[in-house]
Backbone as a printed PyTorch tensor [residue, N CA C, xyz], in Angstrom:
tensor([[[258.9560, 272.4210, 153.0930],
         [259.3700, 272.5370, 151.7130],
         [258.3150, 271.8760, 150.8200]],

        [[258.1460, 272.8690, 149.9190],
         [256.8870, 272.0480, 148.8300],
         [257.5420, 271.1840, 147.6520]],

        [[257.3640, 270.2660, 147.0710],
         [257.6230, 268.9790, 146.8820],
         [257.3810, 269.1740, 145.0020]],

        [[257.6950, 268.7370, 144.0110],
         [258.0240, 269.6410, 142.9430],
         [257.9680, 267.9590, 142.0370]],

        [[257.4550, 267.4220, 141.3180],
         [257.6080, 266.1070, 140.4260],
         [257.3930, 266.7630, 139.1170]],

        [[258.4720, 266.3060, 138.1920],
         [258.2890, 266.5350, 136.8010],
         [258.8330, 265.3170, 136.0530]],

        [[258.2960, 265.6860, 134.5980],
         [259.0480, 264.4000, 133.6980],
         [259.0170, 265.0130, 132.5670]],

        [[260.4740, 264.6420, 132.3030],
         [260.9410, 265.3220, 131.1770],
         [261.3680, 264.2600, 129.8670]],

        [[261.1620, 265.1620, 129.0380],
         [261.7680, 264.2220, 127.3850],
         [262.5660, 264.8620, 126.8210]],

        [[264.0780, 264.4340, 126.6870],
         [265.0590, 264.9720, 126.6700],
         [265.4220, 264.3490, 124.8250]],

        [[265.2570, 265.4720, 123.9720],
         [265.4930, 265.1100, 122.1840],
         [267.2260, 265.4490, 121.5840]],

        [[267.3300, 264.6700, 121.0470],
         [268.5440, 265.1380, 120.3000],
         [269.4160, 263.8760, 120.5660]],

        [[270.6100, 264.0060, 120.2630],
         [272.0810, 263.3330, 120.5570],
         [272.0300, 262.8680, 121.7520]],

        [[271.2310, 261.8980, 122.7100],
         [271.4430, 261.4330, 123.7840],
         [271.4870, 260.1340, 124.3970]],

        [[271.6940, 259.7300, 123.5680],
         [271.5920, 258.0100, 123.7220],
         [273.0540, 257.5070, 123.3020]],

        [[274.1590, 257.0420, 124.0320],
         [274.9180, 256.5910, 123.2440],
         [276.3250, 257.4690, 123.7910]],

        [[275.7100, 258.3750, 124.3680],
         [276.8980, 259.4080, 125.2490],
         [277.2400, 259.6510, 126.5540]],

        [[276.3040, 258.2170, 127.6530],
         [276.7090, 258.4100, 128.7260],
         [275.7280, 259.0930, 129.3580]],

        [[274.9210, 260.0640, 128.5800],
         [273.9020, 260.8170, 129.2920],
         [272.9030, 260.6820, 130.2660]],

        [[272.1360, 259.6850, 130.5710],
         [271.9330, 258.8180, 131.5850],
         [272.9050, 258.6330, 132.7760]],

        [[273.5450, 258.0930, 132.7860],
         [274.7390, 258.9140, 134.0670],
         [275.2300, 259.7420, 134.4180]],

        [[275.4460, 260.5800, 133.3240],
         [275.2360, 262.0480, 133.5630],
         [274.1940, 262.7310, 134.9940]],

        [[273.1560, 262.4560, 133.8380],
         [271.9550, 262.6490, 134.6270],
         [271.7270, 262.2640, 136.0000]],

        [[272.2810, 260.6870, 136.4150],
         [271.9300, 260.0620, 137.3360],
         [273.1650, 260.7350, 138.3580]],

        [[274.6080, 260.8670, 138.2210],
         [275.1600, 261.8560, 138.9190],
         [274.3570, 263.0770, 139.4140]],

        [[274.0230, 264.2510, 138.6110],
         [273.8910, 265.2010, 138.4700],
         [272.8010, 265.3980, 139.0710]],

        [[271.2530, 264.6880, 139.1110],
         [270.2910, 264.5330, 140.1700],
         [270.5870, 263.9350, 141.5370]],

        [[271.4440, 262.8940, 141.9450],
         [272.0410, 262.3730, 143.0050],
         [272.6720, 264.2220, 143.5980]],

        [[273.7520, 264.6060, 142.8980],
         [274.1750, 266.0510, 143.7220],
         [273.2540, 267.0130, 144.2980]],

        [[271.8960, 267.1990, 142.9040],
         [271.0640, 268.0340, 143.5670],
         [270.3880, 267.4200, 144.8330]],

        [[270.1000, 266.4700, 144.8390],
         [269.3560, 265.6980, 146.2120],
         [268.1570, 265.1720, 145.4400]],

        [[267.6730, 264.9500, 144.6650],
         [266.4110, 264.3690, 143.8120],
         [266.7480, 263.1990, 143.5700]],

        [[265.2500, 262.3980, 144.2320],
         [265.3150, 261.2980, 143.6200],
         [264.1040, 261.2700, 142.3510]],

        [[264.0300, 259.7960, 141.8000],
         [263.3310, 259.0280, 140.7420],
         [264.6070, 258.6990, 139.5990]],

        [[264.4200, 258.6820, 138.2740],
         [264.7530, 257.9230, 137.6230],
         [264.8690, 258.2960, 135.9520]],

        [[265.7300, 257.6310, 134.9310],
         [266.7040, 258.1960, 133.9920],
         [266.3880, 256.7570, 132.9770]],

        [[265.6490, 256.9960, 131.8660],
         [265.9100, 255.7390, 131.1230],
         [265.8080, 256.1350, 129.6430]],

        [[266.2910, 255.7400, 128.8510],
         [266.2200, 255.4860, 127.2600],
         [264.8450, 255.0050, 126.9430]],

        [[264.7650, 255.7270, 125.7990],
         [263.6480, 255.7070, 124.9660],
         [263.2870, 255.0850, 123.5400]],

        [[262.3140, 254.0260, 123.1910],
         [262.7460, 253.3670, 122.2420],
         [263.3810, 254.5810, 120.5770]],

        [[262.3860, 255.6010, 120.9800],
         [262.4220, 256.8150, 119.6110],
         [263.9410, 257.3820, 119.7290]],

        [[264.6870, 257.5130, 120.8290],
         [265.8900, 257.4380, 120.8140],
         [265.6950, 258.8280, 121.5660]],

        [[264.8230, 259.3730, 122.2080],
         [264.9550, 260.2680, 123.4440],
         [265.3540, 259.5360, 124.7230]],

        [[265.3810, 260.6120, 125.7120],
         [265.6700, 260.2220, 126.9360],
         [264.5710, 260.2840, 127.5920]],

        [[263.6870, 260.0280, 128.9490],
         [262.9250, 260.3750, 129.7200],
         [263.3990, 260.6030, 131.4670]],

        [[263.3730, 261.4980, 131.9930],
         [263.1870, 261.7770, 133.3020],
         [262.5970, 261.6610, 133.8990]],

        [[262.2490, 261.1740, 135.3930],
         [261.1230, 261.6120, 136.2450],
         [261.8810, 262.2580, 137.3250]],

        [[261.4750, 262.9950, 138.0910],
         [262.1530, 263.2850, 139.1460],
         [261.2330, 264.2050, 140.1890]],

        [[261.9350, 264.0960, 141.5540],
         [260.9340, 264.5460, 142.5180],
         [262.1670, 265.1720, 143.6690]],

        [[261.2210, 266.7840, 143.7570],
         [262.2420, 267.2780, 144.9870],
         [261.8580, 268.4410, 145.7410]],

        [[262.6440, 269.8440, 145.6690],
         [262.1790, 271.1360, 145.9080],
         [261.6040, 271.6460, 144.6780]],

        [[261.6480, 272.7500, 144.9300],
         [261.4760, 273.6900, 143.1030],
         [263.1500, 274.2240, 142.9780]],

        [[263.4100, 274.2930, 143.5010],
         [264.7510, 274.9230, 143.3880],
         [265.3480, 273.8140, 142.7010]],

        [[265.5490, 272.0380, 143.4630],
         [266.4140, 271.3840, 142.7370],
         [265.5150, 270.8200, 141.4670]],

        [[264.5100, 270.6810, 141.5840],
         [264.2300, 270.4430, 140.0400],
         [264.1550, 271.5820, 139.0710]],

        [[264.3110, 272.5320, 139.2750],
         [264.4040, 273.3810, 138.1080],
         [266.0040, 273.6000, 137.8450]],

        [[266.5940, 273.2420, 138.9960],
         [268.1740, 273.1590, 138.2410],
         [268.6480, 271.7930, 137.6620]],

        [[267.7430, 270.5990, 138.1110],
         [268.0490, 269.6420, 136.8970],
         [267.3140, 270.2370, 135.2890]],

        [[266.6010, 270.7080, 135.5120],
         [265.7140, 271.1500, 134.4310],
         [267.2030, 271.4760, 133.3610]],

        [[267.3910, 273.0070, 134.2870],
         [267.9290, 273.4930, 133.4170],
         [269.7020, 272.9540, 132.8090]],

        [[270.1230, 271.5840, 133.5830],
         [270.9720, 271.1610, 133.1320],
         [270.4840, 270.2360, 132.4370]],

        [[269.2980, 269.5860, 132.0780],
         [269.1110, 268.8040, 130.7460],
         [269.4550, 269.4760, 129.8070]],

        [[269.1910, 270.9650, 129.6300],
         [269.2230, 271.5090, 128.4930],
         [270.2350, 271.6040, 127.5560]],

        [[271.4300, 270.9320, 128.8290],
         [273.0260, 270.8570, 128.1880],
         [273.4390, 269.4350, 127.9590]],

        [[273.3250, 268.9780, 128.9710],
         [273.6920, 267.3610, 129.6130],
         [274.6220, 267.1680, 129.6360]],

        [[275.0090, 265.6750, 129.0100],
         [276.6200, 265.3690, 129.4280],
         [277.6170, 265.9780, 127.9920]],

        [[278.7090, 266.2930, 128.3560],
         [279.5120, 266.5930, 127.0660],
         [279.6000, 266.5380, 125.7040]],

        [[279.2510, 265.0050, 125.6610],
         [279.5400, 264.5210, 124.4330],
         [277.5400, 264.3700, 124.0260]],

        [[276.7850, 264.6060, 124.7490],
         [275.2650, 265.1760, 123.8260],
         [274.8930, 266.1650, 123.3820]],

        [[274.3570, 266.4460, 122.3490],
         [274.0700, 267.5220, 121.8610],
         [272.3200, 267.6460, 121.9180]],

        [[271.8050, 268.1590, 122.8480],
         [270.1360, 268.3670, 123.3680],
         [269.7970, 269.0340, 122.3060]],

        [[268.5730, 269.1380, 122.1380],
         [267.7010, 269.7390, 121.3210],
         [266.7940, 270.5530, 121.5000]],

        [[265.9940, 269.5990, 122.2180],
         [264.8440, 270.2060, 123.1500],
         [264.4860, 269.2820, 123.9690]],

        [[264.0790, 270.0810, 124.8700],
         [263.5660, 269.4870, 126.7770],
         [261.8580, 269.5010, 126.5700]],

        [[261.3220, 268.6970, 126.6830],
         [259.9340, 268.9640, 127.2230],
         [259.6150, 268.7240, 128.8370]],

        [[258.3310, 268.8890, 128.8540],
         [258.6790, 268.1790, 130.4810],
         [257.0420, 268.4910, 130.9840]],

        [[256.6950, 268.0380, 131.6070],
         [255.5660, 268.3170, 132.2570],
         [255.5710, 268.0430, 133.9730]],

        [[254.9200, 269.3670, 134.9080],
         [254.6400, 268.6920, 136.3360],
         [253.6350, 268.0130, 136.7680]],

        [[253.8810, 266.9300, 137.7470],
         [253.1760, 265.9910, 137.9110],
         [252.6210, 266.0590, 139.5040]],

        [[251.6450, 265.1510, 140.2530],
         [251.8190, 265.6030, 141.3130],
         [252.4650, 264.7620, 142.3140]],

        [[252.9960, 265.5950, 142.9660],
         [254.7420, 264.7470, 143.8710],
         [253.9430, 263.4200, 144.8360]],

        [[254.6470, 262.4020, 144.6600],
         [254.3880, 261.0590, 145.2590],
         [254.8750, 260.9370, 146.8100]],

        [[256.2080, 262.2500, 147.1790],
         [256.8590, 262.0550, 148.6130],
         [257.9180, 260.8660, 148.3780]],

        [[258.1500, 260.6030, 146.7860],
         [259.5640, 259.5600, 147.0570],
         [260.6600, 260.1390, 147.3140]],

        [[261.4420, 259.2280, 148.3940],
         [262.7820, 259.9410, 148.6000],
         [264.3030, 258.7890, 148.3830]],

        [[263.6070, 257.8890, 147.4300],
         [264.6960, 256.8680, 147.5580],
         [266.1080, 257.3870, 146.4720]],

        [[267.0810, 257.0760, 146.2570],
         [267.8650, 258.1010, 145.2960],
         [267.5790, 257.6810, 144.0870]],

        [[268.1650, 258.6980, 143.4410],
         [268.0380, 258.4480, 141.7750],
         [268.6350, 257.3720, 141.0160]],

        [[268.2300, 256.6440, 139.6440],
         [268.8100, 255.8640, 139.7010],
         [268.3360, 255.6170, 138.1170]],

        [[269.2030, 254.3950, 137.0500],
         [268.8540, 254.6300, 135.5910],
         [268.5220, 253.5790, 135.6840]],

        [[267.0200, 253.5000, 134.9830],
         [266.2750, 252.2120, 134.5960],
         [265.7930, 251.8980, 133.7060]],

        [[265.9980, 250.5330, 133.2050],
         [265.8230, 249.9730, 132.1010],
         [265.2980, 250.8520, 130.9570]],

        [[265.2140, 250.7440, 130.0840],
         [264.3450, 250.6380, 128.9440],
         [263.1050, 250.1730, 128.7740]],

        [[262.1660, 250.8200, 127.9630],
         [260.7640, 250.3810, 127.9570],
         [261.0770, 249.4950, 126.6700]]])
């Protein structure tokens, strides 16, 4: 299986709604690990590492997230995969 790292910047209504756990559920199900943190500008950031299959279906559930966020826009760029497999998890703030 080829190995898939992206990081995403997640804009809009997302700070303040849980979304970060969201997230950190929702990558834990797909099987991806890396990591979920708040942004001082009041985005979100992603990293994450897996198949192509499960990162493009976290992809495409940023685009919604958790209930109570209202997304905006996703950016995201691929990176090249490190082979982490520890689970996902929300970390600090920069």
């Amino acid at each position: 299986m080829e190995r898939k790292r992206k990081q995403a910047i997640v804009h809009g209504r997302v700070q303040g709604v849980a979304f970060r756990e969201y997230t950190r559920r929702e990558a834990l199900r797909l099987g991806l690990s890396g990591w979920v943190r708040n942004l001082p500008d009041g985005t979100v950031e992603v990293l994450f590492e897996g198949s192509e299959a499960q990162t493009e279906a976290l992809l495409a559930w940023l685009a919604s997230g958790s209930p109570s966020a209202r997304v905006t826009r996703v950016e995201y760029n691929e990176l090249p995969p490190q082979g982490e497999t520890g689970p996902f998890f929300i970390r600090h703030s920069t």
